[in-house]
VMD Tcl script that draws the C-alpha trace (Angstrom):
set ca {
  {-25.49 -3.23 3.86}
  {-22.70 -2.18 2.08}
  {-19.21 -3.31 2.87}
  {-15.87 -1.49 1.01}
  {-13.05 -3.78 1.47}
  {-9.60 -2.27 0.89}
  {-6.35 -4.17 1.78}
  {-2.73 -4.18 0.89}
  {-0.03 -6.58 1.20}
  {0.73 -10.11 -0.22}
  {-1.72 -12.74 -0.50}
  {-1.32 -13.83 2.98}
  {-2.38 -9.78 4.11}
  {-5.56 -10.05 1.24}
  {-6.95 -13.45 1.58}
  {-8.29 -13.51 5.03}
  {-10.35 -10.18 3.86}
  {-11.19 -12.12 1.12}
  {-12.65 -14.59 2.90}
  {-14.69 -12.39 5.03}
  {-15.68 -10.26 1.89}
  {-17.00 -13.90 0.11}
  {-18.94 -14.33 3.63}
  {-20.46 -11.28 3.79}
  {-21.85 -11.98 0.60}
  {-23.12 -15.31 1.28}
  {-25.35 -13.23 4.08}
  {-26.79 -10.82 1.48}
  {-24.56 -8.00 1.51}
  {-22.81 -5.43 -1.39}
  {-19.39 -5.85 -1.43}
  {-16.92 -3.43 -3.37}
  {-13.17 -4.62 -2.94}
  {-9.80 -3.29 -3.77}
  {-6.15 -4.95 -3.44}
  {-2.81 -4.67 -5.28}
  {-2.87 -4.61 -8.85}
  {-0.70 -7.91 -8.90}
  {-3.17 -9.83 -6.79}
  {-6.68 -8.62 -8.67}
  {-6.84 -11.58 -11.16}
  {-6.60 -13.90 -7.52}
  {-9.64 -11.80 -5.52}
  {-12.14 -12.16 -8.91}
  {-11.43 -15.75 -9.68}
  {-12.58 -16.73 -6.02}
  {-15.81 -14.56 -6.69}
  {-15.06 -10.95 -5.98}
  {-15.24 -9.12 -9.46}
  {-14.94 -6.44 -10.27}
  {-12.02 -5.59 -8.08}
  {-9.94 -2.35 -8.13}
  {-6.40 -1.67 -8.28}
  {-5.26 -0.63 -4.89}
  {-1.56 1.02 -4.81}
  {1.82 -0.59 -6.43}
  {2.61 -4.08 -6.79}
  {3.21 -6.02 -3.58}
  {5.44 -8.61 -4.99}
  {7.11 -5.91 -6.38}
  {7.12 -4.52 -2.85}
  {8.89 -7.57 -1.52}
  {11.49 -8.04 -3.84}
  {13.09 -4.61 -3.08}
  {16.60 -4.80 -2.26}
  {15.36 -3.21 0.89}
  {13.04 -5.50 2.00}
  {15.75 -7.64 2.36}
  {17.89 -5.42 4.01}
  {15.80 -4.32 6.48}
  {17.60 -6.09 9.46}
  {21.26 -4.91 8.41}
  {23.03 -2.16 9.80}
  {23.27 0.72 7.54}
  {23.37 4.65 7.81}
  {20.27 5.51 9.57}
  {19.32 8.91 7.90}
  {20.02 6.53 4.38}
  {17.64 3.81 6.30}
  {15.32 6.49 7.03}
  {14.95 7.72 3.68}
  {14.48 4.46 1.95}
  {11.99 3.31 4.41}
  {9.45 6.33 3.61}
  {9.78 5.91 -0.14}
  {9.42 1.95 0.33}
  {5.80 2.37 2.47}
  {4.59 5.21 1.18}
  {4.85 4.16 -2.28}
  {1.31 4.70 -3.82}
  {-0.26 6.32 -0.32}
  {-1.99 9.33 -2.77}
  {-3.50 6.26 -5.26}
  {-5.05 4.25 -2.89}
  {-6.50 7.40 -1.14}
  {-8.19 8.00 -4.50}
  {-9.68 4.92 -4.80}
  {-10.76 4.08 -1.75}
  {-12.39 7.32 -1.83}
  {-14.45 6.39 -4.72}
  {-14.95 2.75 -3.42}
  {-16.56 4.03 -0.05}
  {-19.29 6.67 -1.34}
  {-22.37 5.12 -0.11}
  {-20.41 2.17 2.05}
  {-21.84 1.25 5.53}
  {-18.47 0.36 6.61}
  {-14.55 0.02 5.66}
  {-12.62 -2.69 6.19}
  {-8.78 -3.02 5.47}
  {-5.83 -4.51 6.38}
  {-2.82 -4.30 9.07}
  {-0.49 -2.11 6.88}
  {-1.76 1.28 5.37}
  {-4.23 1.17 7.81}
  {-3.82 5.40 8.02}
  {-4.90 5.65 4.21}
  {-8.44 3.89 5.18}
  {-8.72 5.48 8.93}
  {-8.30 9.17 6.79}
  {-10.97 8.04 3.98}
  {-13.51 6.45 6.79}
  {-13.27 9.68 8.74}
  {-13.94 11.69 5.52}
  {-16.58 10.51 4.86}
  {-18.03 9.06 8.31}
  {-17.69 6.06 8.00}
  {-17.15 3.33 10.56}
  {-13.42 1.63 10.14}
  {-12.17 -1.58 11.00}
  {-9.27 -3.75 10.38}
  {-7.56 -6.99 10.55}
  {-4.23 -7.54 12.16}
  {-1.92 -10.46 11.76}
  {-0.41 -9.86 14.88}
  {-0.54 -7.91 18.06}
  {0.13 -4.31 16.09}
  {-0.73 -1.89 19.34}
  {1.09 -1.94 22.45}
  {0.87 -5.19 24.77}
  {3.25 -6.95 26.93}
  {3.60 -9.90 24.82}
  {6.08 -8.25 22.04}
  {9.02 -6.88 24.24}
  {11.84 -9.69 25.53}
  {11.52 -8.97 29.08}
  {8.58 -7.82 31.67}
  {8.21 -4.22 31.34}
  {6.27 -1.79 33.95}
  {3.10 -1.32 32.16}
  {3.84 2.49 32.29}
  {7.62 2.17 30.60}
  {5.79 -0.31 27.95}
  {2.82 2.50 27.19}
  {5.19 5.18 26.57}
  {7.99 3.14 24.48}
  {5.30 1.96 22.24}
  {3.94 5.93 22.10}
  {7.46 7.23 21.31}
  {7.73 4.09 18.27}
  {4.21 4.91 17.22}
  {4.91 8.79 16.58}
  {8.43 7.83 14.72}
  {6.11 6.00 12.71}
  {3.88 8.80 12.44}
  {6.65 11.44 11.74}
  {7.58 9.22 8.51}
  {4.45 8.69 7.30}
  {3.01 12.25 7.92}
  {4.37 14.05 4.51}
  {2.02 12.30 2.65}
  {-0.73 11.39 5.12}
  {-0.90 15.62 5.55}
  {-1.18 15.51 1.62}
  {-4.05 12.98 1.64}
  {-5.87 14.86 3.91}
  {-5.78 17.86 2.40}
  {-7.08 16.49 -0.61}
  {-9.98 14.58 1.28}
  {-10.40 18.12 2.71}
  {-9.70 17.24 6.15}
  {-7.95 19.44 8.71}
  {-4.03 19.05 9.13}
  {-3.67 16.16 11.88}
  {-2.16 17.01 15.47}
  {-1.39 13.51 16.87}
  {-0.46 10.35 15.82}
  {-1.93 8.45 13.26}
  {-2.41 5.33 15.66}
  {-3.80 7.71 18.79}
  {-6.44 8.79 16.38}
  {-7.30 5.25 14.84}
  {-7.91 4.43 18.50}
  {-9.53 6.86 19.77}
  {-12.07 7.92 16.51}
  {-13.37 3.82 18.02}
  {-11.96 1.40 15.04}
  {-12.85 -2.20 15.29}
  {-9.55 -3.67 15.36}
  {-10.14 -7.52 14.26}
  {-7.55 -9.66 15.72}
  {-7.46 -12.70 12.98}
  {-5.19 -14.96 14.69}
  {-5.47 -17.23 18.18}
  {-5.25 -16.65 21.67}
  {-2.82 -19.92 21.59}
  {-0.20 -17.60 20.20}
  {-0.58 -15.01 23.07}
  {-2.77 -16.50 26.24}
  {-4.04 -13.79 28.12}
  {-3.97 -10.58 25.06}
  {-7.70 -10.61 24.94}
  {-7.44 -9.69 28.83}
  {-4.72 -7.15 28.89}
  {-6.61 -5.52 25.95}
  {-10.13 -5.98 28.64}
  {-11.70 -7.63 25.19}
  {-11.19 -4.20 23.24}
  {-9.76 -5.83 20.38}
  {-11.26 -9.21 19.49}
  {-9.11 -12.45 18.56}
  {-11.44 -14.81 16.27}
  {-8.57 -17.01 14.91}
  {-7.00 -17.00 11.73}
  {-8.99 -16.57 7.84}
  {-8.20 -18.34 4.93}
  {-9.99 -19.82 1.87}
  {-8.55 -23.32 1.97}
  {-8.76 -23.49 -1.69}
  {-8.01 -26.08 -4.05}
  {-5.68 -26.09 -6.65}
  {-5.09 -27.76 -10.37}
  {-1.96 -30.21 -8.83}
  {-3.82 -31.29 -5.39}
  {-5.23 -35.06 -7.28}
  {-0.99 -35.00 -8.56}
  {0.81 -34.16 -5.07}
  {-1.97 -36.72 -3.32}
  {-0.85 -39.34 -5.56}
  {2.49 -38.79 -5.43}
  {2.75 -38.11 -1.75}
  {0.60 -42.10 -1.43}
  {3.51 -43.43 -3.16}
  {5.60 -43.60 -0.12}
  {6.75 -41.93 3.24}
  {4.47 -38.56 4.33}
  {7.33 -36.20 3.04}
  {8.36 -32.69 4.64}
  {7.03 -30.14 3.09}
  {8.77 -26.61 2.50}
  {7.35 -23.31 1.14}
  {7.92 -19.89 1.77}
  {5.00 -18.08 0.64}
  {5.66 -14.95 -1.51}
  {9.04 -14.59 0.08}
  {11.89 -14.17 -2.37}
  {15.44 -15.58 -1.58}
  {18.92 -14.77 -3.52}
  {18.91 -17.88 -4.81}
  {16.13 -20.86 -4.97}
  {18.34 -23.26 -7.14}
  {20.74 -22.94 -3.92}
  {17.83 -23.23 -1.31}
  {16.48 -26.51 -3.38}
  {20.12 -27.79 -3.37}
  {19.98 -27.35 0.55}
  {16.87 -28.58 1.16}
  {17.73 -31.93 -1.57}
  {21.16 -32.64 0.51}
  {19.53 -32.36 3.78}
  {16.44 -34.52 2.95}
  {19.07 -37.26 1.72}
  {20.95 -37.51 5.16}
  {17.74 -37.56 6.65}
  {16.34 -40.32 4.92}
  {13.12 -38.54 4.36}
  {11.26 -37.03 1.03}
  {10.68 -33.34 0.49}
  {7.45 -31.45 -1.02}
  {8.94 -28.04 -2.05}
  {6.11 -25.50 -2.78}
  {7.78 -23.39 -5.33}
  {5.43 -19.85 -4.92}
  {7.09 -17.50 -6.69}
  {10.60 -18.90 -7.33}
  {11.66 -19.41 -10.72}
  {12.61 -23.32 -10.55}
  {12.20 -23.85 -14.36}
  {14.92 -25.15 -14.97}
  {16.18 -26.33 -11.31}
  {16.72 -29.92 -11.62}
  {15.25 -32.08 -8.19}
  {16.00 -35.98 -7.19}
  {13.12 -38.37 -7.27}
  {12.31 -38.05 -3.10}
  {11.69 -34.23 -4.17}
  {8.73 -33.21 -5.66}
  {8.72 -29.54 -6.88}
  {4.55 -27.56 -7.16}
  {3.61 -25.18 -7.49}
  {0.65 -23.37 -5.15}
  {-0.50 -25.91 -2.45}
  {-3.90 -26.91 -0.68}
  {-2.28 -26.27 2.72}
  {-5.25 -27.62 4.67}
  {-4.82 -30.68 2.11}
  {-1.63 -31.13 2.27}
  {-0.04 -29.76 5.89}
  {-1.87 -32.91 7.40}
  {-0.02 -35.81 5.87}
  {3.58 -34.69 5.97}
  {5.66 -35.10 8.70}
  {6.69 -31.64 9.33}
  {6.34 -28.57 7.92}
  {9.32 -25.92 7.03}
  {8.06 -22.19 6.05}
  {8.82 -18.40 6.04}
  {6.87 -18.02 9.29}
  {3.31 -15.69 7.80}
  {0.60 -15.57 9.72}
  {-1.68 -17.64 7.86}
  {0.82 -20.42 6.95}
  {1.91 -20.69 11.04}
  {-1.70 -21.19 12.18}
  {-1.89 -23.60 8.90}
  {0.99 -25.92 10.56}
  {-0.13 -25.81 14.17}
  {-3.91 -26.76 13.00}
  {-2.54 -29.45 10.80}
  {-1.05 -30.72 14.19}
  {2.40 -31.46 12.52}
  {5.64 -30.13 14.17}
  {7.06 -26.62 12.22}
  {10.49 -25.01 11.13}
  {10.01 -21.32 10.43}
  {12.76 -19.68 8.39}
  {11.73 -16.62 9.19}
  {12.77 -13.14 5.78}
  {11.33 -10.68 7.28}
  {8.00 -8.74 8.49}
  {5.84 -9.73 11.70}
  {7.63 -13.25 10.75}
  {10.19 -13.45 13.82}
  {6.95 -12.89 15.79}
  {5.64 -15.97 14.89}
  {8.53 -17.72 14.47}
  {8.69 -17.00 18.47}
  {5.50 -18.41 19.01}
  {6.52 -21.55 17.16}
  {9.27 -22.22 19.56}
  {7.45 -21.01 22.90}
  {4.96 -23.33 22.50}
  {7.44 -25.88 21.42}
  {5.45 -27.29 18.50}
  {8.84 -26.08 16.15}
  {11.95 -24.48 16.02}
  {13.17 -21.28 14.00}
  {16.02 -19.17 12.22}
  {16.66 -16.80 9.71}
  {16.31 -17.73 6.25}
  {19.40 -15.92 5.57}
  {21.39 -17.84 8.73}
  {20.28 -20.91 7.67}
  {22.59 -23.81 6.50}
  {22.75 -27.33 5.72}
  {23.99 -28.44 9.01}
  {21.53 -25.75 11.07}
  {18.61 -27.01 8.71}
  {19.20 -30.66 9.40}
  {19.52 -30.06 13.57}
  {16.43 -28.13 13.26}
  {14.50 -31.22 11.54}
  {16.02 -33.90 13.65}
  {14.40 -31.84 16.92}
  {11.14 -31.27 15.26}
  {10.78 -35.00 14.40}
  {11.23 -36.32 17.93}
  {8.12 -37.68 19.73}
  {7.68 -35.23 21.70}
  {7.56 -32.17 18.89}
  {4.76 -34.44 17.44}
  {2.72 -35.04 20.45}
  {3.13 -31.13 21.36}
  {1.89 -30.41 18.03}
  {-1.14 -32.66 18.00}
  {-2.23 -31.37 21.01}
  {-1.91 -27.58 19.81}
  {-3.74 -28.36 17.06}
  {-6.82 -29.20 19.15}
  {-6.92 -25.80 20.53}
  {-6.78 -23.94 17.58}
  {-9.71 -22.17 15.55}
  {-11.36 -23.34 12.23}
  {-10.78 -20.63 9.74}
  {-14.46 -20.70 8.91}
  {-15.57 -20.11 12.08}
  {-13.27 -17.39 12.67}
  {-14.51 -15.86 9.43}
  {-18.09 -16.27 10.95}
  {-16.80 -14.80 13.91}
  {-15.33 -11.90 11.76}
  {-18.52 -11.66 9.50}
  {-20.59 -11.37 12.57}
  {-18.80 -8.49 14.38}
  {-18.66 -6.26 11.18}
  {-22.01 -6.29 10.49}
  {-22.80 -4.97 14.11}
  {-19.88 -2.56 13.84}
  {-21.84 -1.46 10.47}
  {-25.28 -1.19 12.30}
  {-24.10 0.45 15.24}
  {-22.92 3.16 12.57}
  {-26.12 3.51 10.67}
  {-28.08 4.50 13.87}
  {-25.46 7.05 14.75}
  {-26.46 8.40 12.20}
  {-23.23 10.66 11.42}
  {-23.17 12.54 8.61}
  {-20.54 12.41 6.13}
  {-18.07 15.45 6.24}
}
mol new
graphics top color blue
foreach p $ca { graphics top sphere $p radius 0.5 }
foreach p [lrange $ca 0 end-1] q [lrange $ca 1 end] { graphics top cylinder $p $q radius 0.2 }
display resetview
């Protein structure tokens, strides 16, 4: 069969799809794939080429002055207007090539965000769709503070979905007019929903016990995706991290900050009172030039499943795939949460009281050392070792994933529905 793959995001939103593309290869199948233009070079080194070019540049995305600003209080018709131009930025582009990447494709698979760009294309040209989401994205009782009647919780989710809607529908109306599809009537989510989209859940049930049966098994959780890979410094950091204490390691992903020569300072000074050595995964912080004491040890990328295992703890930004990295290395976590579904999970950390969390932006040298002293009590460990036996290999769950597309693609071949 023949599987388009189109996702957006950071490489935390385009690796698990990766993986699953890689693994539907392995069984035999065509795979056509298309991510950001910044994150192309990563999808063909791991053996996806030829990859497209799929909307504006993610990292680009994320270090927006408004990305950053998204939890202050400012004018909300200004708010308003810089949140449509922020996610809607190259909605027309990635119409286009999806478009061109589906002709002849048994099935579409994409991502949590720009999900409606796909769901339009798939229905254009009748298609089965189906997604991955990072995190419980439609409405369930395990995202609101308090207990909620389950009718108040349907419609406050409706009402948030359509405001969603409403922004995006200038140009979701434009891309289906150019797909040649009728003007929509309802919201984008109801009709993702209802048009029977297999909506992948690629994270545990240990994060939310009981989703899979408030959702009646509608929406499958196989556990989180990732590569695992290896990288040029993992023979280095191994050495180095043999030559005494497991350290801590910290790493925040693809997360900017205002300033990493501060954050390094922070994280230096703490580790000192502390006693304990640091493994700072760099990412994409421009430490050139940022000097670092000899318990420090500044790298680049990192071989979480290589690393995560022999530190002592583990302080991130809180992504989806990093989180379930931590817990399944069974060491105790501090999320310092920026932004996205990341207070979500930094939740999760601290309800199953594997970790603690803050803001990134909250965070200081005294509220960083409390946190570590917590995690790095006996019980935080033994908490976290357990956890870590409950929690999903990522090549099972891309198995799992694998598995459930290919019968989602099937099922859609002996429909037989005819493209529009």
């Amino acid at each position: 069969m023949t599987f388009a793959v189109a996702v957006h995001g950071t490489r935390g939103d385009v690796e698990p799809c990766a993986a699953v593309a890689l693994e539907l290869l392995r069984r035999g199948h065509h795979v056509r794939v298309a991510v950001p233009p910044n994150l192309v070079g990563f999808v063909e080194e791991v053996g996806l080429a030829p990859a497209l070019a799929y909307g504006v540049d993610s990292q680009k995305q994320l270090d927006a002055d408004i990305f950053r600003d998204f939890w202050k209080l400012q004018n909300p018709i200004t708010a308003l207007r810089r949140g449509r131009e922020y996610i809607t930025a190259g909605w027309a582009e990635m119409s286009e090539t999806l478009a061109s990447l589906a002709i002849g494709a048994d099935l579409i698979l994409t991502g949590t965000t720009y999900q409606e760009v796909a769901a339009n294309v798939a229905e254009r040209q009748g298609v089965p769709l189906a997604a991955l989401h990072y995190f419980p994205f439609r409405v369930n009782s395990h995202m609101v503070p308090v207990p909620l009647p389950r009718s108040v919780l349907r419609r406050g989710w409706s009402a948030v979905e359509w405001v969603h809607w409403r922004i995006l529908k200038k140009p979701e109306d434009a891309q289906r007019r150019a797909l040649g599809l009728p003007p929509a009537t309802v919201r984008s989510v109801r009709r993702i929903v209802e048009g029977g989209a297999l909506e992948i859940q690629a994270y545990d049930e240990l994060f939310f016990p009981g989703l899979s049966a408030e959702w009646e098994g509608a929406r499958p959780l196989v556990g989180s995706i990732s590569l695992e890979l290896p990288t040029a410094d993992d023979d280095e950091l191994t050495d180095w991290i043999a030559t005494g204490s497991p350290p801590i390691y910290f790493g925040f992903g693809s997360m900017p900050v205002e300033s990493p020569a501060d954050a390094i300072a922070m994280i230096t000074s703490v580790c000192t009172e502390l006693g304990e050595r640091a493994l700072i995964s760099a990412g994409v912080w421009d430490v050139e030039d940022v000097p670092s004491d000899a318990h420090v040890k500044l790298a680049g990328a990192v071989n979480h499943a290589k690393v995560f295992p022999v530190c002592r703890a583990v302080v991130h930004h809180g992504g989806a795939g990093t989180t379930a990295a931590g817990v399944r290395a069974g060491v105790p976590t501090v999320v310092l949460w920026v932004g996205a579904d990341q207070p979500v999970w930094a939740a999760q950390i601290k309800r199953l009281k594997v970790g603690t969390a803050q803001r990134f932006s909250k965070t200081s040298r005294a509220s960083l050392a409390k946190a570590l002293r917590t995690v790095l009590t006996p019980d935080y460990q033994r908490r976290a070792r357990e956890a870590a036996t409950r929690i999903t290999t990522p090549a099972t769950s891309a198995n799992k994933t694998a598995d459930l597309l290919e019968l989602a693609a099937r099922r859609g071949q002996a429909s037989g529905q005819p493209a529009r």
